[in-house]
C-alpha positions as CSV (number, residue, x, y, z in Angstrom):
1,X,-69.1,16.9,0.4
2,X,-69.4,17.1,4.0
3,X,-67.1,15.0,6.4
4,X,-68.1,11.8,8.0
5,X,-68.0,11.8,11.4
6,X,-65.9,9.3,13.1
7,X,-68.2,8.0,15.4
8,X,-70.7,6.9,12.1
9,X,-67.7,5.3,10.7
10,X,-66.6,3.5,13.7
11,X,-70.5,1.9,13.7
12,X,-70.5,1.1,10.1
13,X,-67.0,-0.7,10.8
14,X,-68.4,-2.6,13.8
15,X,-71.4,-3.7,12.2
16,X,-69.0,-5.4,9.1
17,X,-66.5,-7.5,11.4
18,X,-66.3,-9.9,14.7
19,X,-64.5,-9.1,17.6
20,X,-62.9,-11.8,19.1
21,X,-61.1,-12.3,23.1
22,X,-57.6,-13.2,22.9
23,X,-58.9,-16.7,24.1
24,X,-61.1,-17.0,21.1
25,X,-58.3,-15.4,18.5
26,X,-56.3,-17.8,20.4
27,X,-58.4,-21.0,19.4
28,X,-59.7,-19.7,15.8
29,X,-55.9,-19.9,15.4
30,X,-55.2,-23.1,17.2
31,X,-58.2,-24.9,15.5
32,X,-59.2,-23.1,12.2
33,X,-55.9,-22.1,10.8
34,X,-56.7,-18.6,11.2
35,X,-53.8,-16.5,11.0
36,X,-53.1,-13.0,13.4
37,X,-52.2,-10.0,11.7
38,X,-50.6,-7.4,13.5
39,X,-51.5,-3.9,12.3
40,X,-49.0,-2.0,14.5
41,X,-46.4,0.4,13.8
42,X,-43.2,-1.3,13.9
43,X,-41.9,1.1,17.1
44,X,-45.0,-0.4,18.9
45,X,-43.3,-4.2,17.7
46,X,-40.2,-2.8,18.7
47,X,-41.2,-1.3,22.2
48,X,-44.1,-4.0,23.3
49,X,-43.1,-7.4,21.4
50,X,-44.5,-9.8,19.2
51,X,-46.9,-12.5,19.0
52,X,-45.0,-15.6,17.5
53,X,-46.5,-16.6,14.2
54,X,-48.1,-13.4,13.4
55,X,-48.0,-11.6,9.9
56,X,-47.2,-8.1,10.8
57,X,-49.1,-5.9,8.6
58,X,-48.5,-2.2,9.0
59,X,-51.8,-0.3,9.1
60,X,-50.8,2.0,6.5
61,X,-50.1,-0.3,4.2
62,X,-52.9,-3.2,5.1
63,X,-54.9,-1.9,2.1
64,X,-52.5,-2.0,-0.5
65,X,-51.0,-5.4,1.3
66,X,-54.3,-7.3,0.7
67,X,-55.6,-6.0,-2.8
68,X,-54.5,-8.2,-6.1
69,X,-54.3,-5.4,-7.9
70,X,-51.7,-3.4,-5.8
71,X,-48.3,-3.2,-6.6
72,X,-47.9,-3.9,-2.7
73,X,-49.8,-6.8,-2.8
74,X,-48.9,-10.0,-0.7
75,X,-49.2,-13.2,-1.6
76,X,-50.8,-14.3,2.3
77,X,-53.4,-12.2,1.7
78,X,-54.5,-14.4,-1.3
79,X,-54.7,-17.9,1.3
80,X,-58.0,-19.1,1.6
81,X,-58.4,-18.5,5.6
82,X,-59.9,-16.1,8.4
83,X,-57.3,-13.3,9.1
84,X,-57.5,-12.1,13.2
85,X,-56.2,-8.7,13.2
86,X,-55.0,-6.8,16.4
């Protein structure tokens, strides 16, 4: 099975979500309820600071985080509203 390269996966990504500014993020949060969800290693929270509010949401463990079926699973995942990751 060959390898996928990463530019192919980073276009079949793109062409699945939205990208949003921080001023639109900003008002899907404001407005719809949407909630952020930081994806960043915790020495990156640490070293660079947080966005009040946010669900941090390690990378790693996003995946298992979000899926019912995990083990890992958690419960905000299950809330019926638009998640803004950064």
């Amino acid at each position: 099975m060959a390898i996928k390269p990463v530019e192919e996966m980073i276009a079949a990504a793109r062409a699945e979500i939205d990208n949003h500014t921080p001023a639109e993020a900003k008002r899907r949060v404001d407005e719809e309820g949407a909630l952020l969800v930081d994806i960043r290693d915790v020495r990156e929270l640490e070293r660079e600071g947080v966005v009040p509010g946010a669900f941090h949401a390690p990378r790693g463990m996003l995946e298992f985080w979000i899926d019912p079926a995990s083990p890992y699973f958690k419960p905000v995942f299950a809330e019926d509203r638009e998640f803004v990751l950064y």
